[in-house]
PyMOL CGO cylinders between C-alpha atoms (Angstrom):
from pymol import cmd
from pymol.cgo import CYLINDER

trace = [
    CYLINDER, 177.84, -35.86, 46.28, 176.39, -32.60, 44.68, 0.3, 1, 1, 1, 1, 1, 1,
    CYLINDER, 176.39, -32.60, 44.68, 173.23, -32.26, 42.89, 0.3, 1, 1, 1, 1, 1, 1,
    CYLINDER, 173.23, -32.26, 42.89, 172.74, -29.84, 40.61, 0.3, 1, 1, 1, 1, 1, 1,
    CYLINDER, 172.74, -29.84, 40.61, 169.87, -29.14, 38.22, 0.3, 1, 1, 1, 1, 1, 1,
    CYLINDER, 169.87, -29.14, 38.22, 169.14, -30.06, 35.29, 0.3, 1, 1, 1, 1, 1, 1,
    CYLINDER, 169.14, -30.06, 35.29, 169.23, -26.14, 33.73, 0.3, 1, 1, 1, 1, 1, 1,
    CYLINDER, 169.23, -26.14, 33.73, 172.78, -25.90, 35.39, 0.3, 1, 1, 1, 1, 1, 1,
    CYLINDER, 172.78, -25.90, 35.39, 173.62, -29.05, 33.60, 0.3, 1, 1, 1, 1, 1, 1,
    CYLINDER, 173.62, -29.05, 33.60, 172.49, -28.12, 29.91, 0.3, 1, 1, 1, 1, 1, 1,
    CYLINDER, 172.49, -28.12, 29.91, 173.92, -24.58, 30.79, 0.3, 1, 1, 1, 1, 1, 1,
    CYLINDER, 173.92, -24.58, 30.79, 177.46, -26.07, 31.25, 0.3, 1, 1, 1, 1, 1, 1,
    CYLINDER, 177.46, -26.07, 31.25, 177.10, -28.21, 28.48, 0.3, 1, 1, 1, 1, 1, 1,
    CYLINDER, 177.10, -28.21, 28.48, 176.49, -25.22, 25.87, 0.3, 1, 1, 1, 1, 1, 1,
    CYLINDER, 176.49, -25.22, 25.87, 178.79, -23.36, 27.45, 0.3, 1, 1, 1, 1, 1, 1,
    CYLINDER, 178.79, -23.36, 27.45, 181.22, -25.71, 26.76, 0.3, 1, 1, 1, 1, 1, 1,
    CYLINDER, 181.22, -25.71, 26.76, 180.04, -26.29, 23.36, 0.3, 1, 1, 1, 1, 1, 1,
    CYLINDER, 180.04, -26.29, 23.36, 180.11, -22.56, 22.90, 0.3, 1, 1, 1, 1, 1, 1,
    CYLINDER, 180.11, -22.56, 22.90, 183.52, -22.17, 23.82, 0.3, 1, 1, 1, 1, 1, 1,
    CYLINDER, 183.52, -22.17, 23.82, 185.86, -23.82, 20.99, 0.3, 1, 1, 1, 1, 1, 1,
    CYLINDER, 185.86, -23.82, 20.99, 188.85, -23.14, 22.64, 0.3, 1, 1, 1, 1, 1, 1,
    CYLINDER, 188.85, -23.14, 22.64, 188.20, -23.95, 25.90, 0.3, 1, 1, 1, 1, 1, 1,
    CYLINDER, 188.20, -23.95, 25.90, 188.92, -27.27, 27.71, 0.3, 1, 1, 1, 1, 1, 1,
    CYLINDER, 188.92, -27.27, 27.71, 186.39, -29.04, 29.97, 0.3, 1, 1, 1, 1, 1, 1,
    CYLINDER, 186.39, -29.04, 29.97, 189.26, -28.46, 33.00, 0.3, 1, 1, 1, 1, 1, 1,
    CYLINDER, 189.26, -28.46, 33.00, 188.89, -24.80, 31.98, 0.3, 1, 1, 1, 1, 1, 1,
    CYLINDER, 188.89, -24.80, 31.98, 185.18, -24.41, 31.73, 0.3, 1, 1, 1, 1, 1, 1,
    CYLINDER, 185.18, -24.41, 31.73, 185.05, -26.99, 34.86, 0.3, 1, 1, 1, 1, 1, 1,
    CYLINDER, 185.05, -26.99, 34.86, 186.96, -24.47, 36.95, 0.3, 1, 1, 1, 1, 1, 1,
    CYLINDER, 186.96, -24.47, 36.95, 185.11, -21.22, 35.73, 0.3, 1, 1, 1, 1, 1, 1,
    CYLINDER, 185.11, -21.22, 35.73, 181.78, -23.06, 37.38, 0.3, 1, 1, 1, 1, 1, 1,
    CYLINDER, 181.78, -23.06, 37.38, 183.34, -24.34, 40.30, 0.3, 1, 1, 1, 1, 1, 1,
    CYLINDER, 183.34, -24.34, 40.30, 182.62, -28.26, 39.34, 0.3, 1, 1, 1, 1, 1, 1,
    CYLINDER, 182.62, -28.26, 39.34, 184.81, -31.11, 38.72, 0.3, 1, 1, 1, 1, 1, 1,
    CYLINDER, 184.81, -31.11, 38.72, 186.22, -31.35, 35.39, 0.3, 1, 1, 1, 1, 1, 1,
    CYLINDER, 186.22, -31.35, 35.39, 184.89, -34.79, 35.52, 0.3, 1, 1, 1, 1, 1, 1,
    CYLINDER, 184.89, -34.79, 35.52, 181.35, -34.45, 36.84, 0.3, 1, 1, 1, 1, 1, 1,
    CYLINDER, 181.35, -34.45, 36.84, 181.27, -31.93, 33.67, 0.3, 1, 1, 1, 1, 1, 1,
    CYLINDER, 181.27, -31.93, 33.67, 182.88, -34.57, 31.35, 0.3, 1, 1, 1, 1, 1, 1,
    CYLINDER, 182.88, -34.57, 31.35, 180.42, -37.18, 32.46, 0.3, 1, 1, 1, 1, 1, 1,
    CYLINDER, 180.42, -37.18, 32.46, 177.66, -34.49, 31.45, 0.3, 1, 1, 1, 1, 1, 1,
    CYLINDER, 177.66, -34.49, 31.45, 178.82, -33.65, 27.97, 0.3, 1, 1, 1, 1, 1, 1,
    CYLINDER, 178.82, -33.65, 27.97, 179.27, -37.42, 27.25, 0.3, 1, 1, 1, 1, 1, 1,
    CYLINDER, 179.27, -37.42, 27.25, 175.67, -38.16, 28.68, 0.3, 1, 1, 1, 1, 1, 1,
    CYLINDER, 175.67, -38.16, 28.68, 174.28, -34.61, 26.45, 0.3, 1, 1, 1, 1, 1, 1,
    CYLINDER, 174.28, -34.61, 26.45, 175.91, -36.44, 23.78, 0.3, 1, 1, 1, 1, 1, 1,
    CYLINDER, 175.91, -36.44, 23.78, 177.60, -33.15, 22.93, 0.3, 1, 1, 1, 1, 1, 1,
    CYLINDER, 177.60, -33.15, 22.93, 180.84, -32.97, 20.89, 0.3, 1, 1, 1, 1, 1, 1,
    CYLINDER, 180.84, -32.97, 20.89, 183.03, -30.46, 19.36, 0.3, 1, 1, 1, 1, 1, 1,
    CYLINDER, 183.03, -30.46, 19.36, 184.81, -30.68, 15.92, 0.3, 1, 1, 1, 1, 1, 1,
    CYLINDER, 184.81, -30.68, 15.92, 188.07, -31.28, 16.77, 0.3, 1, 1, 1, 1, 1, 1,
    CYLINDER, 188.07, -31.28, 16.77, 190.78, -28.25, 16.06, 0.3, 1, 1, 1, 1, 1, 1,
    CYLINDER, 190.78, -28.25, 16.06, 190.04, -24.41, 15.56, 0.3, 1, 1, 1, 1, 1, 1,
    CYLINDER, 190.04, -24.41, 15.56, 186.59, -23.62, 14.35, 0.3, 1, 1, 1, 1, 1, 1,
    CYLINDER, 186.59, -23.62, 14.35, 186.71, -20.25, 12.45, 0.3, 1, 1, 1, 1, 1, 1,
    CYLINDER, 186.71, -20.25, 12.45, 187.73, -16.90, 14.65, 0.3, 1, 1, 1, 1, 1, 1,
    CYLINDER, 187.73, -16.90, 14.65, 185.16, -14.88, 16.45, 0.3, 1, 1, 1, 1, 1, 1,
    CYLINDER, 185.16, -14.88, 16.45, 182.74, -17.87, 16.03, 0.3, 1, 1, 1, 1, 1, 1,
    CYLINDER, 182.74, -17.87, 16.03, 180.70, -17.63, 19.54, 0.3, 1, 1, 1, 1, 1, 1,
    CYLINDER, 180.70, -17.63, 19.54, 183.58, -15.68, 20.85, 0.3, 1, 1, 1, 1, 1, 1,
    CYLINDER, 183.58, -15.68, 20.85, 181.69, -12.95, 21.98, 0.3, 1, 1, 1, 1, 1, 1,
    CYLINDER, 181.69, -12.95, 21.98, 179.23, -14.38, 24.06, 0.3, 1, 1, 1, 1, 1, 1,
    CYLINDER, 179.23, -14.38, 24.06, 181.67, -16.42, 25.69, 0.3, 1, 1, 1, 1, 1, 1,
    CYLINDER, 181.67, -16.42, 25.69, 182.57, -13.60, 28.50, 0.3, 1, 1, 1, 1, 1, 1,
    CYLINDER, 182.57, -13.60, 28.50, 178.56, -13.07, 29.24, 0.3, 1, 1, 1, 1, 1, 1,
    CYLINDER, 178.56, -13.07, 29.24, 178.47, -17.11, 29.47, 0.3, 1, 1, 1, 1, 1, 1,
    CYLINDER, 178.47, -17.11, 29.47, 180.68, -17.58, 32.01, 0.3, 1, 1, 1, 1, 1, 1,
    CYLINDER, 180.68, -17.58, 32.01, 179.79, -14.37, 33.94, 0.3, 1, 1, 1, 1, 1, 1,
    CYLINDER, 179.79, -14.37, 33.94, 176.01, -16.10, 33.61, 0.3, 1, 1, 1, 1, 1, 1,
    CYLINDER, 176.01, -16.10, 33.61, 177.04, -19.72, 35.09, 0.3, 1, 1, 1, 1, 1, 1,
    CYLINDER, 177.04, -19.72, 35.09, 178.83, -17.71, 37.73, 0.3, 1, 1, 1, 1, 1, 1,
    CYLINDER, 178.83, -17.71, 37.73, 176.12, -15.84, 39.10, 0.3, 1, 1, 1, 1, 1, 1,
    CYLINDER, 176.12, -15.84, 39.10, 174.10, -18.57, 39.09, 0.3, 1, 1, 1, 1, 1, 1,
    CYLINDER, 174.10, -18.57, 39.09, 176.23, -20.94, 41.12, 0.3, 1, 1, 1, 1, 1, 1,
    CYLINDER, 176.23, -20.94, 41.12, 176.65, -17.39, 43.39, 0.3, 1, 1, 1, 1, 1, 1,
    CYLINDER, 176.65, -17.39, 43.39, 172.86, -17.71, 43.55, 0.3, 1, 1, 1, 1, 1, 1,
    CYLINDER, 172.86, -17.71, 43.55, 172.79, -20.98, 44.16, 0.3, 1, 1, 1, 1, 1, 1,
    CYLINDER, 172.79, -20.98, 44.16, 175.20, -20.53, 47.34, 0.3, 1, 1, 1, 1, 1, 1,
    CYLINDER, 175.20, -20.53, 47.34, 173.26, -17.47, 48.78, 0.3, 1, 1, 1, 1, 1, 1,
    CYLINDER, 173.26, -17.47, 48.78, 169.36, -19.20, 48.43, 0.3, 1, 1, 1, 1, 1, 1,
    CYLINDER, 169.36, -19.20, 48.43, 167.81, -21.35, 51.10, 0.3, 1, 1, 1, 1, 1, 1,
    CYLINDER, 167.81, -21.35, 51.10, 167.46, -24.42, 50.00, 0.3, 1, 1, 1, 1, 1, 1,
    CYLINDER, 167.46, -24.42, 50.00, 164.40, -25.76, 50.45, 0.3, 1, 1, 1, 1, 1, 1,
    CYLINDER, 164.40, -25.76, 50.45, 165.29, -29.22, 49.39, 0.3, 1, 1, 1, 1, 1, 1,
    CYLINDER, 165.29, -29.22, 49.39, 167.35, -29.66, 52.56, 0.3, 1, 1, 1, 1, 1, 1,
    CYLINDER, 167.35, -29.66, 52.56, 165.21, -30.78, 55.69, 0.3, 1, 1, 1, 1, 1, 1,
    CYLINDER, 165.21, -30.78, 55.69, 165.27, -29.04, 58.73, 0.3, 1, 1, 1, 1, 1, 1,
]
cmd.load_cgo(trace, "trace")
């Protein structure tokens, strides 16, 4: 099982938030985690969404920069050392 941190967590759960039209398989795949592993970490941030269309161009544009921000991170993520790992 993965562990990721905490930041990446709350990161993915405002991205989500941020995102009104997106679906948790959709924001799920854009940082590389299982749609369910991000479920069970919106239900746990005790995040929600109002159901149905929130008004245009609400958070729209920072969407793009959100998801190009979780990205490099995870790419980050991939390329350190981890120094969590033992030898």
């Amino acid at each position: 099982m993965k562990n990721y941190p905490p930041e990446f967590k709350a990161d993915a759960v405002a991205l989500y938030e941020s995102r009104p039209g997106a679906t948790i398989r959709s924001v799920a795949a854009d940082l590389g985690v299982n749609p369910e592993t991000l479920r069970n970490w919106v239900r746990a941030a005790g995040a929600s969404r109002p159901r149905g269309r929130r008004a245009e161009g609400t958070g729209e544009a920072a969407a793009p920069l959100e998801v190009e921000n979780a990205a490099l991170r995870k790419k980050i993520r991939e390329l350190e050392p981890s120094s969590e790992r033992g030898p």
